[in-house]
C-alpha positions in Angstrom: -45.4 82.4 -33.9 -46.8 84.9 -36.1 -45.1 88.7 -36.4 -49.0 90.2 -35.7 -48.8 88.6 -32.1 -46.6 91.2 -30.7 -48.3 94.2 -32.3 -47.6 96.7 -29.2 -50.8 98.1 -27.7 -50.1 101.5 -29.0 -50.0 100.7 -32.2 -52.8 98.3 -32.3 -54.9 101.3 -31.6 -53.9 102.4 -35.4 -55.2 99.0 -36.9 -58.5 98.7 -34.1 -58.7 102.7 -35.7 -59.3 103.7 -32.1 -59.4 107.0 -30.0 -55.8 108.4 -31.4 -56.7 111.5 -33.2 -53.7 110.7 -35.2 -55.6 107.8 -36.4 -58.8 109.0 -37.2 -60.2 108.6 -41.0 -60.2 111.8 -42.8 -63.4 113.3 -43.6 -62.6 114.9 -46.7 -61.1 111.6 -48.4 -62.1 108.9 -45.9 -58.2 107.6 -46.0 -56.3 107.4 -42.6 -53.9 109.6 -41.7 -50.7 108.9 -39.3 -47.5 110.6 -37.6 -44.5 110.1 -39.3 -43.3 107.7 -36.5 -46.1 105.7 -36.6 -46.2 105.2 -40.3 -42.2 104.0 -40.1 -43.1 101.5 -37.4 -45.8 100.5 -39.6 -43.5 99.9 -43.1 -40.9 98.6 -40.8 -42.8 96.2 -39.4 -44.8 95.1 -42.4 -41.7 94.2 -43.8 -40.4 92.0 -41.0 -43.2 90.6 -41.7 -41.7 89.0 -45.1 -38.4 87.5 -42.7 -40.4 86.6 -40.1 -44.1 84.7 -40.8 -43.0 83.6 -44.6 -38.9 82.4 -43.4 -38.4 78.7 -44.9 -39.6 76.6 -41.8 -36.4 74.6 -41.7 -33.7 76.6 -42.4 -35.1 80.0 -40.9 -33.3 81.9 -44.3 -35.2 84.1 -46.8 -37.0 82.6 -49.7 -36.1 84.5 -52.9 -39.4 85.2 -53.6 -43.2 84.8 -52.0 -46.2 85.0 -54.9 -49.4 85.4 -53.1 -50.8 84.1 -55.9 -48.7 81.2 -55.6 -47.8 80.3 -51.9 -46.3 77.4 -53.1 -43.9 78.4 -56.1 -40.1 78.2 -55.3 -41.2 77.4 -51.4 -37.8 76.1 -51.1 -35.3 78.6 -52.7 -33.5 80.3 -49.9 -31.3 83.3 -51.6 -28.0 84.1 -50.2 -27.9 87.7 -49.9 -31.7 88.5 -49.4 -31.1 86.1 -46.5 -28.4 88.3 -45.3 -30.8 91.6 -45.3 -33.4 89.3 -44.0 -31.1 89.3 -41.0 -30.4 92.6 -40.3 -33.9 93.1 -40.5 -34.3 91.0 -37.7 -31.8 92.9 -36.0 -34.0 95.8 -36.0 -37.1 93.8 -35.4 -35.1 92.9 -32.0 -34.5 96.8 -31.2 -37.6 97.7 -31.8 -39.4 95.3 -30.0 -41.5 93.8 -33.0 -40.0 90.7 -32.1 -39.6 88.7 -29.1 -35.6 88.4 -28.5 -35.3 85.2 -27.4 -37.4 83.9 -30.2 -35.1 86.0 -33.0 -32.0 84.9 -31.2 -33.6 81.2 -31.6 -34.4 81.5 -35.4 -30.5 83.4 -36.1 -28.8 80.7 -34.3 -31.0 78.1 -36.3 -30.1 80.2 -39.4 -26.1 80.4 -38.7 -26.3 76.3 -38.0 -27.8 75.9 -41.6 -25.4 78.1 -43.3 -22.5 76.4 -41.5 -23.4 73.2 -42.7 -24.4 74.4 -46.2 -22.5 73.8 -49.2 -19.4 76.4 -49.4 -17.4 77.1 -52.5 -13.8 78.4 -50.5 -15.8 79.8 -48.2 -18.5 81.5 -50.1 -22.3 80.1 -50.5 -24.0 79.7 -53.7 -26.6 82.4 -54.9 -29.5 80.1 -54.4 -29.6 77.3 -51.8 -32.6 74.3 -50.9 -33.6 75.4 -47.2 -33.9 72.1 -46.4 -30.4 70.3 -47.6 -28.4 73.7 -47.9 -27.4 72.3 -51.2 -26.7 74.6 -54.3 -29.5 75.1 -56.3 -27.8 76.9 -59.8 -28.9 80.5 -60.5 -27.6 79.6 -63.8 -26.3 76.5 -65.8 -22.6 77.5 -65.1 -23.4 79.6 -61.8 -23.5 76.6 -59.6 -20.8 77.5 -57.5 -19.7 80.5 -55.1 -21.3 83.6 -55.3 -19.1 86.3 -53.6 -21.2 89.3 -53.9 -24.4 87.6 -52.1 -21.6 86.2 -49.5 -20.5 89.5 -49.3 -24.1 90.7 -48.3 -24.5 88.0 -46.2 -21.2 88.2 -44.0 -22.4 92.1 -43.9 -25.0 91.1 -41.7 -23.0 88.3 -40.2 -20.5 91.0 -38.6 -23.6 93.0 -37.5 -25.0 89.8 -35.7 -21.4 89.8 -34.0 -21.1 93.1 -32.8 -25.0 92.9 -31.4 -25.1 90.0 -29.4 -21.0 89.6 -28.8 -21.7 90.7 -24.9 -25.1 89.4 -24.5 -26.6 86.5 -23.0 -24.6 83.0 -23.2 -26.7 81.9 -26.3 -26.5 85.6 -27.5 -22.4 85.1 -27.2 -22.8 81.6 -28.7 -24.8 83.0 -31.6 -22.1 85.7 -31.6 -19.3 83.2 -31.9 -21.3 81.5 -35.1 -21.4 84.6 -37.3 -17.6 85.6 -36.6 -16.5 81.9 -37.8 -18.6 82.1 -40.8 -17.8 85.6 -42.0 -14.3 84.6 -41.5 -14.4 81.3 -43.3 -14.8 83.1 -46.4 -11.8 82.4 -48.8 -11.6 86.0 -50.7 -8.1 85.6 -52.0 -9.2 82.6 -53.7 -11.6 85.0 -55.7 -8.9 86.9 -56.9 -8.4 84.1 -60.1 -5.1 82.9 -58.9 -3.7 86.6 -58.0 -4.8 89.0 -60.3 -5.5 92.5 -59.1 -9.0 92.0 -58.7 -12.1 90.2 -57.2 -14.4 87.9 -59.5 -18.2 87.2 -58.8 -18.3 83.6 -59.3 -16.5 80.4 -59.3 -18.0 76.7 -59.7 -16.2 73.2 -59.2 -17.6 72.4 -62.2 -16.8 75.2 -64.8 -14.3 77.1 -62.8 -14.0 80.6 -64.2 -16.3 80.5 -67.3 -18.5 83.3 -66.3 -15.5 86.0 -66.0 -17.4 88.9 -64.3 -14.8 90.7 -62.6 -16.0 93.3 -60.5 -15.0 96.6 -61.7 -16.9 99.8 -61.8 -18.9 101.1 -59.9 -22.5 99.4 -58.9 -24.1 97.1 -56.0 -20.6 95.3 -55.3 -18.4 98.4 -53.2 -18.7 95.9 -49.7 -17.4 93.2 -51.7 -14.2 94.5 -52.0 -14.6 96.4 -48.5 -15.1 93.0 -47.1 -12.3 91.1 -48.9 -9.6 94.0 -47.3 -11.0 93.8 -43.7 -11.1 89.6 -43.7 -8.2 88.9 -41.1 -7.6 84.9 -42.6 -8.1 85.5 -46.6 -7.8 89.4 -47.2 -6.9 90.9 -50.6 -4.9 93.8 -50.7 -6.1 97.4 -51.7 -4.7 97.0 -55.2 -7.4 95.3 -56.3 -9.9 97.8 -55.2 -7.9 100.4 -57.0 -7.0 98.8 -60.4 -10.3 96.7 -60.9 -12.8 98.3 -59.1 -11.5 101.8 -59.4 -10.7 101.4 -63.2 -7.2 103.0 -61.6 -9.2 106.1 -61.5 -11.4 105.6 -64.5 -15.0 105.1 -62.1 -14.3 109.0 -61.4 -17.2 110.6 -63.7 -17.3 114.8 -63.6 -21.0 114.7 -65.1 -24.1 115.9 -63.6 -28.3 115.0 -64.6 -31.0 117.3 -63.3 -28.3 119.7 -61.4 -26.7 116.9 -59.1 -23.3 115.5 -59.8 -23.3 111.8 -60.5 -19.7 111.4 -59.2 -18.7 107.8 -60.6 -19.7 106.1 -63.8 -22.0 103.9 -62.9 -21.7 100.6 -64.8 -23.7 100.8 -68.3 -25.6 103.7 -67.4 -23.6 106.1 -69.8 -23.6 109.4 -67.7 -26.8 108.9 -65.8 -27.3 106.5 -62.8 -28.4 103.4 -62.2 -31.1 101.4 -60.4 -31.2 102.5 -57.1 -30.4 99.4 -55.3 -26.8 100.1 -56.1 -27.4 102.9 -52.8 -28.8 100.5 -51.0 -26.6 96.9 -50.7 -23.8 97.7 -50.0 -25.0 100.8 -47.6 -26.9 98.8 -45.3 -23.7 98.6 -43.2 -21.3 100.6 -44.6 -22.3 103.6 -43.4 -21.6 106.7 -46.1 -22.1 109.3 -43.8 -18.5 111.4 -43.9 -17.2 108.6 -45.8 -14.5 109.4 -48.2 -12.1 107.7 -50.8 -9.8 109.6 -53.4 -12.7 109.2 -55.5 -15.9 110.2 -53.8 -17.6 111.2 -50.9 -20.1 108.7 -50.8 -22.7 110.3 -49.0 -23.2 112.8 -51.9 -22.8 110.0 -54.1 -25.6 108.4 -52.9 -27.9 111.7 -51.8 -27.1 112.9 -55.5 -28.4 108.9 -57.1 -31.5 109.4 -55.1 -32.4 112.9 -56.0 -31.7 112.2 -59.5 -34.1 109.2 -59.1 -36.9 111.4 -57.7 -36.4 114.4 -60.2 -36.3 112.4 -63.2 -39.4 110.5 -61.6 -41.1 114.1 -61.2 -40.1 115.5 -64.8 -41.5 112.2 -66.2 -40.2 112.7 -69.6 -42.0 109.3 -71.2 -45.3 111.0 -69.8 -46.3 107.8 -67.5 -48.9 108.4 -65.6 -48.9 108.3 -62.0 -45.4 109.8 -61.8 -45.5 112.1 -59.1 -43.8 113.7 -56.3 -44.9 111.7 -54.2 -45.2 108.2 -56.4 -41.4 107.6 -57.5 -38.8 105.4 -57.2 -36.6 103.3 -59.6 -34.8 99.8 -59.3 -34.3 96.3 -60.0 -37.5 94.6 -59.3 -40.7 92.6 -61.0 -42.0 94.7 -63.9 -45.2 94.6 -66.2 -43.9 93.1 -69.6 -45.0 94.5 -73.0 -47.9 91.1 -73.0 -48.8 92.2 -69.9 -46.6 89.4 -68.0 -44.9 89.8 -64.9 -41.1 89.8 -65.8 -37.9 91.4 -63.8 -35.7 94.3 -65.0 -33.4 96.6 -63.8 -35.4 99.8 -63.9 -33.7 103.1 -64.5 -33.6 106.2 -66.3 -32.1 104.9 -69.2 -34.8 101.7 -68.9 -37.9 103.0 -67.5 -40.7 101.2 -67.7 -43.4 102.8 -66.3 -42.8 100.7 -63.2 -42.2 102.2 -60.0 -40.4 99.8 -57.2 -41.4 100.6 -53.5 -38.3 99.6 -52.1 -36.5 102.3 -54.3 -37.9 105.4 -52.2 -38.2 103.6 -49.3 -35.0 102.4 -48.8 -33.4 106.1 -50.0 -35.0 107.4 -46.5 -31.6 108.5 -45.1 -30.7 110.3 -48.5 -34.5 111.9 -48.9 -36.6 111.4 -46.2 -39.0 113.9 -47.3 -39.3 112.4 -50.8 -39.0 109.4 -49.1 -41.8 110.3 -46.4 -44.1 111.5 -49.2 -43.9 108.4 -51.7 -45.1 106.6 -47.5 -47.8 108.9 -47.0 -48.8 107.9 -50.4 -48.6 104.0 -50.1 -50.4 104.1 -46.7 -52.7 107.0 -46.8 -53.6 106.8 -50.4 -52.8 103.3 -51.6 -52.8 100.7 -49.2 -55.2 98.6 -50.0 -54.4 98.2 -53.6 -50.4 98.4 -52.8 -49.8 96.7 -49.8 -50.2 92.9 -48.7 -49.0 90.4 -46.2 -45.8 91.3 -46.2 -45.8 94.9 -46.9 -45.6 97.2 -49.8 -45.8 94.7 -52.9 -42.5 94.7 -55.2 -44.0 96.7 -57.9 -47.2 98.6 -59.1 -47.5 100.9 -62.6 -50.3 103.5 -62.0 -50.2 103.4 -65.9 -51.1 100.3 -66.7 -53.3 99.7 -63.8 -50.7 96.8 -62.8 -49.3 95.2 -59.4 -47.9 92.5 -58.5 -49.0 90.9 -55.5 -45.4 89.5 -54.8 -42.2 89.7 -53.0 -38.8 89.3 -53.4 -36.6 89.4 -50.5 -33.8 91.3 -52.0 -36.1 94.0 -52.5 -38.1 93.3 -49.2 -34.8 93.3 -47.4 -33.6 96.8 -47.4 -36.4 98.5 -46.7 -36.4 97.9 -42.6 -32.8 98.3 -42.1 -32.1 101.5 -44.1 -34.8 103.1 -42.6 -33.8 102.5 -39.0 -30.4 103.9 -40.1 -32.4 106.5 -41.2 -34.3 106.7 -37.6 -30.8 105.5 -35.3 -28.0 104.5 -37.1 -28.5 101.1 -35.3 -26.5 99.0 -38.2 -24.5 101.5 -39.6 -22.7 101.9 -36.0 -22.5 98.1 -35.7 -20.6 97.6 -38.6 -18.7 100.2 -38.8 -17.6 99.4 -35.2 -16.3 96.1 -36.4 -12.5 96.4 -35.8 -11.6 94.4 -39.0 -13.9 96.7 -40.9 -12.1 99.6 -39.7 -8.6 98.4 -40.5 -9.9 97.4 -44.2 -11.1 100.8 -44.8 -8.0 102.0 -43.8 -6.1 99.8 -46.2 -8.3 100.3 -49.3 -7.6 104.8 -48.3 -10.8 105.7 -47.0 -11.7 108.0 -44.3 -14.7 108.4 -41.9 -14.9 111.3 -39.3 -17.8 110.5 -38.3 -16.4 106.8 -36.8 -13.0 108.2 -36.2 -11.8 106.1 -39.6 
């Protein structure tokens, strides 16, 4: 069934443009206008949308990517981690009652089935998988094997799966019982590269080690190494995290850009920040509210990325225009190549294209929700038609070069639900961070959360 079946009456009265005041088209630029709340149901719900009508029939995972202008390109790549967001924002498609339960609790057990049956590298799933086999598809000639930073995003949503349903119905229990195996089948220690104090991102059957990238520093990959101290069958110990990822105190940075402290190095950024996806992945569980290490307090960390984001959008200093108050955001996504292609990058301050990525600001809504509500007002008020499609806010637009792509990527698609309903309830934050293993890992690797009593 489609997601637009179970529109609630209420808010059908905002697409019918009925009697709700709130609703009403604005004389003075005939543009709608809407509450706050009914403009987050709205962006939530459009991007269930992505998870829910365009899910691979057979497997019931996210397809890396949806072209409107081609339905049919990649139709069967399902993606690993944008599979695991795809899930949580399920979770809150359940809570909110976009969804019909049973349905969702149908489609997720469908979902854990295929990925228990998939192919596994020690216990982790490739990057890229065929939703109908579940057999590797490589992101890469050599990177035909285990991914463990999309596993890691994956089991993130595979604990929250446990901890929602784990006194529920039978089938909710059952469904339960699926995640907790798979999330626990995952062999982190193997990941280590025979013992070394640290995590590596991939390993293949075929070509073993050859890619190398040991996570270190600090970027998307913090629940990676979260993850690997809290597994109760293959945990790593907190060494790792501390020499590798920690750089044994080296990821500690004491500058600041546009009056907010950046707080660790981020990886290649060179005393700025980032994309801002690196404040969203691991986040959408890990809750960095109070959350402390002897390195940061990650809730400034990540307050501080987005403000620096949405200052150095508003100062503009390459003179795009469009950049605004109110039309910012920065992170990996599809961008407008120099020929006028559609490409990917990793936008930034430090690689700014002109490209603003929707999913950037809306996905910061806990960190700036009035930045955050602003940049909504203007992609729903201002900009919807030209902006956003079947599936919600498209993954990219440049007011500059008069360019948008009318596509999706789940990745990017795939935060935007759940971080704003930790925005609205802390509905996945709590999950997770209820998780006993979680707790106990966090514990391990020295962290510390008043907030959840850590």
């Amino acid at each position: 069934m489609k997601l637009i079946h179970y529109i609630p009456c209420s808010l059908l009265l905002l697409f019918l443009n009925c009697s709700n005041d709130n609703s009403k088209p604005n004389p003075a630029n005939e543009n709608p206008t809407y509450t706050d709340t009914e403009l987050l149901d709205m962006v939530q719900k459009d991007a269930l949308k992505y998870f829910w009508d365009y899910a691979h029939p057979v497997s019931k995972l996210a397809r890396e990517r949806y072209h409107v202008d081609q339905p049919t390109f990649d139709q069967d790549i399902v993606t690993t981690g944008g599979s695991g967001f795809g899930i949580l924002t399920l979770l809150v498609g359940i809570e909110r009652g976009f969804v019909p339960r049973a349905e969702a609790v149908s489609r997720l057990t469908t979902a854990m089935d295929f990925l228990a049956s998939a192919d596994r590298f020690h216990g982790a799933w490739p990057h890229w998988m065929n939703g109908n086999t579940g057999d590797v598809i490589p992101f890469g000639t050599v990177d035909n094997g285990g991914d463990l930073v999309e596993t890691a995003f994956l089991c993130e949503a595979l604990i929250c799966v446990r901890e929602y349903f784990k006194n529920g119905t039978t089938a909710e229990q059952q469904l339960a019982q699926k995640a907790d195996v798979l999330w626990k089948g995952v062999e982190w220690n193997w990941y280590t590269k025979g013992g070394e104090d640290a995590l590596y991102w991939h390993w293949s059957p075929n070509y073993g080690w050859q890619m190398n990238f040991k996570l270190e520093g600090y970027n998307e990959c913090l629940v990676t190494y979260v993850l690997a101290a809290s597994s109760p069958t293959y945990a790593v110990g907190a060494a790792a995290y501390h020499t590798a990822w920690a750089r044994s105190g080296g990821i500690v940075h004491n500058g600041q850009q546009y009056g907010y402290p950046v707080i660790l190095n981020h990886n290649g950024a060179t005393g700025n920040v980032g994309p801002m996806f690196w404040a969203h992945y691991s986040y959408l569980g890990l809750d960095p509210t109070q959350l402390t290490d002897q390195y940061a307090n990650y809730w400034d960390l990540n307050r501080n990325h987005s403000m620096i984001i949405y200052e150095y959008c508003k100062a503009n200093p390459r003179n795009y225009f469009g950049y605004s108050e109110k039309c910012w955001g920065l992170t990996a996504s599809y961008t407008r190549n120099d020929d006028g292609t559609t490409g990917y990058a990793a936008h930034q301050p430090l690689e700014d294209r002109g490209v603003i990525s929707p999913t950037a600001a809306l996905s910061s809504f806990p960190y700036t929700p009035e930045q955050s509500m602003r940049f909504l007002r203007y992609l729903y008020e201002e900009k919807k038609s030209s902006y956003v499609g079947v599936a919600g806010p498209y993954d990219a637009f440049s007011p500059n070069y008069s360019w948008v792509t009318p596509r999706y990527l789940a990745i990017d698609q795939g935060t935007i639900a759940p971080m704003i309903e930790n925005y609205r309830s802390g509905l996945l934050w709590n999950l997770f961070m209820n998780a006993p293993e979680v707790r106990q890992g966090l514990q391990n690797l020295g962290f510390s959360s008043s907030k959840h009593g850590i």
